[in-house]
Structures are given as structure tokens and as C-alpha cells.
N, C-alpha and C positions, 0 to 999 in steps of 0.2 A: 615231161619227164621230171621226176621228183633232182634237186639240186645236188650234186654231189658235194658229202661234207670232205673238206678237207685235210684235217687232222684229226685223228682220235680221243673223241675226250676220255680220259681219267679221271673225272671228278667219282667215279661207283666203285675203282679199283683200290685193292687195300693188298699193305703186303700180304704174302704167304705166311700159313701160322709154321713156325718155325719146326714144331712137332711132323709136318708136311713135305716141307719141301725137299725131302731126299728120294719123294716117291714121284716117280715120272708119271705113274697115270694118272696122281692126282693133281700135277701143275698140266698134262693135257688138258684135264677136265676144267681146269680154271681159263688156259687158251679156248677150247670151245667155247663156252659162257659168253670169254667176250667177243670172240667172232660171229656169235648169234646175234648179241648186240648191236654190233656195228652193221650186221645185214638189217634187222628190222629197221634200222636208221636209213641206209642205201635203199633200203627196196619196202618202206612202209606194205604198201599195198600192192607190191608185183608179185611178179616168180620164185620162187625159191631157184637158189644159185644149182640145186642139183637140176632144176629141167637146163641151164644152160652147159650143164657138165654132157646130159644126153643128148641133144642137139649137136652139141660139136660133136661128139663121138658117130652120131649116125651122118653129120656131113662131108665127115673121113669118106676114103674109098673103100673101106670095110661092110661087109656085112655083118648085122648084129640082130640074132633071134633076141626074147624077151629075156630066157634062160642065162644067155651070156652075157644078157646085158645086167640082171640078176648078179650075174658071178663078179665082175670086173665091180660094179658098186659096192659088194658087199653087203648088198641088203636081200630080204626073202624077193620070192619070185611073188607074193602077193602085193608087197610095196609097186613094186617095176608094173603089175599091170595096173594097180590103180592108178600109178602115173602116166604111164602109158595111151588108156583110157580116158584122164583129162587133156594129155597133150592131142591127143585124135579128137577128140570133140573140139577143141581148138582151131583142128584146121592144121596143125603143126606136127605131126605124125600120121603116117598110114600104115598097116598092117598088109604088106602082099604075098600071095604063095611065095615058096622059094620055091624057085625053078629046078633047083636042084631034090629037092623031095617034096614037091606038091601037096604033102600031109602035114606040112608045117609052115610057119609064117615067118616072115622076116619084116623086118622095120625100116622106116623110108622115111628123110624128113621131106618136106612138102616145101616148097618157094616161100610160101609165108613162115615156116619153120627157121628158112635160111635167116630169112629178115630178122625173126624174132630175135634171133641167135647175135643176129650184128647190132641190134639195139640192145641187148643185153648186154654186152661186151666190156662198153664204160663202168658200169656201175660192178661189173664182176671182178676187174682190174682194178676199179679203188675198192674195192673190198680186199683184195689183194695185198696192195698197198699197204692199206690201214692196219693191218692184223700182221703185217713184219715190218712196220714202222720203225719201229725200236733200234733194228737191227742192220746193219749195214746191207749192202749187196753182197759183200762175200760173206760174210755170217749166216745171210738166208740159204743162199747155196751150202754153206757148210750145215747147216741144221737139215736141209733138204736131205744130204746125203748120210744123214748119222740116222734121221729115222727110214729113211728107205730101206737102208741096211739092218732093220728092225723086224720091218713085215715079213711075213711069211712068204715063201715061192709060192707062183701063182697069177690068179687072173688078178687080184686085186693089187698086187705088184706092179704088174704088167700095165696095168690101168695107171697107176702111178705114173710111172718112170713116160709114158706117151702124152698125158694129158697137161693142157694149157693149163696157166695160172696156179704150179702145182703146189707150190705153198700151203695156200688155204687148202687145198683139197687133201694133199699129203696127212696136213695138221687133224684134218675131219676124220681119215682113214686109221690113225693111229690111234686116236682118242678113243673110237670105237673098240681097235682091236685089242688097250690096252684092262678098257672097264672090261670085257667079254673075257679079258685074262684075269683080272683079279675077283669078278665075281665068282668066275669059276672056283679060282682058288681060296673064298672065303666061304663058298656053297657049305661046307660043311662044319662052319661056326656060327650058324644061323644069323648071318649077316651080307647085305651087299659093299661093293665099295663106296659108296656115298657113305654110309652108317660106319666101317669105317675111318673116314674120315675127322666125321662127329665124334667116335670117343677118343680119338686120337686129340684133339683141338680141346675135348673137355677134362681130359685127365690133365690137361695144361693148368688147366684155370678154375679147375673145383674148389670150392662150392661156388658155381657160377649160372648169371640170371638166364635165363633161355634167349631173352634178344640178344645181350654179352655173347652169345654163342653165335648166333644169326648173325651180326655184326661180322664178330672175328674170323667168319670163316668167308663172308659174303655171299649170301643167300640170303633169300626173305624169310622173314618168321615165319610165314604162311607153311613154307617150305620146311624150317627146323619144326614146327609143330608135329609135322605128319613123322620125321626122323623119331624125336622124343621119345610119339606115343608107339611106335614097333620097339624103343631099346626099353623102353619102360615095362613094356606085355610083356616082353622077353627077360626079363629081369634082371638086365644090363644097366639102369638108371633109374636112380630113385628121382624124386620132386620133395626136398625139405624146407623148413622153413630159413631163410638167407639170413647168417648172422650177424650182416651190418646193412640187415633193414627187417626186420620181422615183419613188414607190413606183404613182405613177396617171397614168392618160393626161388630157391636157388637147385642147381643140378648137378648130382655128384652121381658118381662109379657106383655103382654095389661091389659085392666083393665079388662076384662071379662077374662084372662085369670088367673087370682089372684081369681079370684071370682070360677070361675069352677075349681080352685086348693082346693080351702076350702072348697068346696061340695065333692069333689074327695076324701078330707084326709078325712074325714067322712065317707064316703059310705066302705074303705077301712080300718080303724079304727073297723066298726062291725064286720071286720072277725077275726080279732083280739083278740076284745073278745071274739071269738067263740074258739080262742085258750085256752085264761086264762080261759076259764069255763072249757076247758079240764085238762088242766094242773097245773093250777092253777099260778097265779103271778112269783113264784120263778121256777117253772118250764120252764115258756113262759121266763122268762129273761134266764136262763140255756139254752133253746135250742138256743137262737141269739148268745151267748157269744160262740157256740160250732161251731156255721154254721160261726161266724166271721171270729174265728181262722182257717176255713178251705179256709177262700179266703183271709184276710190281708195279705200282702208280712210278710215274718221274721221278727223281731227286729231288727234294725240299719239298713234298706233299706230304701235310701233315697227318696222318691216321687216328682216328678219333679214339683208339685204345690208347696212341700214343699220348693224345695230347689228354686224353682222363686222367693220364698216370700222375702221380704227384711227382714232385722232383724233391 
């Protein structure tokens, strides 16, 4: 079994760009990142943590068709059978009639499922750990309970509020339902929330080099390249020449691109308020300052915009 790390590094984490961090689904999106992080660290070459999410749930005394088990994860019912499907080639799942409707199937974990599930365990609990490190015990519980209070009624709910280790999974269940909230609500600025993001961080720092961006927001260039070239076809972002280095191109706004940013902070501002009606002011500030601390580097790491700056 691969060693378990014991403290989180931060040496890839960089503040939030400032422009940002009032938007919860985009310091979710920066909590995922690094909770994926720290799994392919935990589990190089194992499981993904969701087969030890279905495991424990089928070693309940609950019955669970694929459908439901669909519902309570929150992902399509073609996800669940291809999972499904490798955990039964495994050995670790079986498919049997339900007794109670013979026309359909119900889910069974298998004795070697069990096992899998109790080897799994360590390495899902320091994943656990490590991804609300930051935060006290009663801080995790308090953030536990501000995004619960988020989700929608329901099975994915329901799934929440019963399931072990509910931290990191809570954290995974928001993140999803927050980007599925704001894409929606950007659908008709021909924009996703990733992109978003980008011209939010760029109208910061224009006329800025496209790594400068890749950097400041942390993501690989690989990554800002493919953003670029959609804000650029869309005529959101030019590529000029940078005028303290002509030797490279730097990236600024167009003016429709300023313009479909200011319709964008709006459309994204009403989910917002969909928080503070939940939570109320002091709560919505409470859970940014909780999800901050779970992606800013430590105190006295130095951030390399910081330390380029001159003095």
C-alpha cells in the first residue's frame, strides 16, 4: 500500500486573485483542484475515492438499484453503470433480481467488496484530513453545515447528510452543483464558468502575458491556452503586442469583451444572492473566509506575482 502523506503540501497553491474570491463557486473550484491533488498523491494508482463512497453505501442495510444510486451521487445513470460494471468485473459488486420486482436489478457488495472497502478506508480518511487541514474540528463541522444548508432537497442531500468522511464528499457535491449553477446562468453570455473566471483575473492585470494569467489564477498554460483561444473566436480577447517587451504578445479585453464581462458579473451575482437568502450575509461571508483558508498557501509563503512585484 502506497505511504500515506502526512501534511498537505502547498508549495502549487497561490492566493485567490482578488477579483475572485467573493464567488463561492469559484474558491469551490479552487477546493476541488486541490482535493484531486492530494487523491492522485493518496492513491497514485488505486481507486477513485467515489468506488469507496459506493461500497460503503451498498454495505449499509439499504437496498440500492443503479437509478438510485445515480440519484444520491449526482452523476448520469451512464457514469454509475460504467462503474458499476468495473466494480463487478472486480469481483466487488453483483447485480441480483430484486425480489420485490423481478424486472429489475438491485446491487450487492460481494465479501471481497467488503475488504476492498476496509483497505480503502485509511487512505480515504487521510484524504479527509488533508483537504480540511487548515481548519479546526469545529470549523469543518461548521462549514459541513453551511454548505449542506446549500444543496438542494433530495437524494443528493440525503446522501450527504448519511455518508462517512462527509467533508471531502460534501466539498465534491457542492462544487459540482455550484459550476452546474453558474454555467447555467452564464449559458446565455456565450461563456462557461471557468472562462468566467479568466476574464475576471484579466481585466485585473491587462495588457497581461498569457503564462502571467496561467500563473495568477493556477492552472497550467496548457490549460489557459484552450480558455484564450474560445475568448479570443468569440471576440472577448485580443493577443497584442506587450508593451514592456515587444519581443511577446500580451492579453487584453476587447470592448465587447468588458461589456459581456458586466452582463456575466450579474447573471452570476443572482446566485449569490440565492446564497445570502440562505444563509444570510454573515453566514455567506463565513462560508468564503472557510473555503479561502482551505485553498490560500500558509502564512509567509511567498507568491511569485508577489515577490515579481517591485517594492
Amino acid at each position: 500500500m502506497t505511504e500515506l502523506t502526512t501534511h498537505a503540501d502547498h508549495s502549487d497553491q497561490r492566493p485567490v486573485p482578488g477579483s475572485l474570491g467573493d464567488y463561492v463557486g469559484y474558491l469551490l473550484r479552487r477546493v476541488f483542484d486541490r482535493q484531486e491533488r492530494l487523491r492522485r498523491e493518496l492513491l497514485p494508482d488505486g481507486p477513485h475515492p467515489r468506488d469507496y463512497a459506493v461500497l460503503s453505501m451498498l454495505c449499509g442495510d439499504e437496498s440500492y438499484s443503479q437509478q438510485r444510486l445515480a440519484d444520491l451521487l449526482d452523476v448520469s445513470g451512464t457514469i454509475v453503470v460504467k462503474l458499476i460494471d468495473r466494480l463487478e468485473e472486480q469481483g466487488l459488486v453483483e447485480r441480483r433480481r430484486n425480489p420485490g420486482d423481478r424486472r429489475s436489478y438491485i446491487l450487492a457488495v460481494t465479501e471481497q467488496g467488503r475488504r476492498a472497502r476496509d483497505e480503502l478506508a485509511p487512505a480515504v480518511e487521510r484524504l479527509e484530513a488533508l483537504v480540511t487541514e487548515p481548519l479546526s474540528a469545529a470549523e469543518t463541522e461548521r462549514l459541513i453545515r453551511l454548505l449542506h444548508a446549500l444543496l438542494p432537497p433530495g437524494p443528493t442531500r440525503e446522501a450527504v447528510g448519511t455518508a462517512e468522511h462527509r467533508g471531502a464528499f460534501l466539498l465534491l457535491k457542492a462544487y459540482y452543483h455550484f459550476r452546474d449553477r453558474n454555467d447555467a446562468a452564464l449559458a446565455g453570455h456565450g461563456i462557461a464558468a471557468r472562462h468566467f473566471g479568466a476574464l475576471n483575473v484579466l481585466s485585473e492585470l491587462e495588457p497581461c502575458p498569457q503564462q502571467r494569467l496561467a500563473r495568477r489564477m493556477g492552472i497550467a498554460e496548457s490549460v489557459m491556452v484552450q480558455f484564450v483561444d474560445h475568448l479570443e473566436s468569440a471576440g472577448l480577447v485580443e493577443r497584442a503586442r506587450d508593451p514592456a517587451d515587444r519581443r511577446r504578445y500580451a492579453l487584453r479585453l476587447t470592448e465587447r469583451g468588458h461589456t459581456r464581462l458586466t452582463a456575466a458579473r450579474a447573471a452570476v451575482a443572482a446566485t449569490h444572492h440565492d446564497i445570502t437568502a440562505v444563509l444570510g450575509q454573515d453566514g455567506h461571508r463565513e462560508l468564503r473566509s472557510l473555503l479561502r483558508r482551505l485553498t490560500d498557501p500558509p502564512p509567509g509563503t511567498e507568491d511569485d506575482e508577489t515577490a515579481k512585484r517591485p517594492s
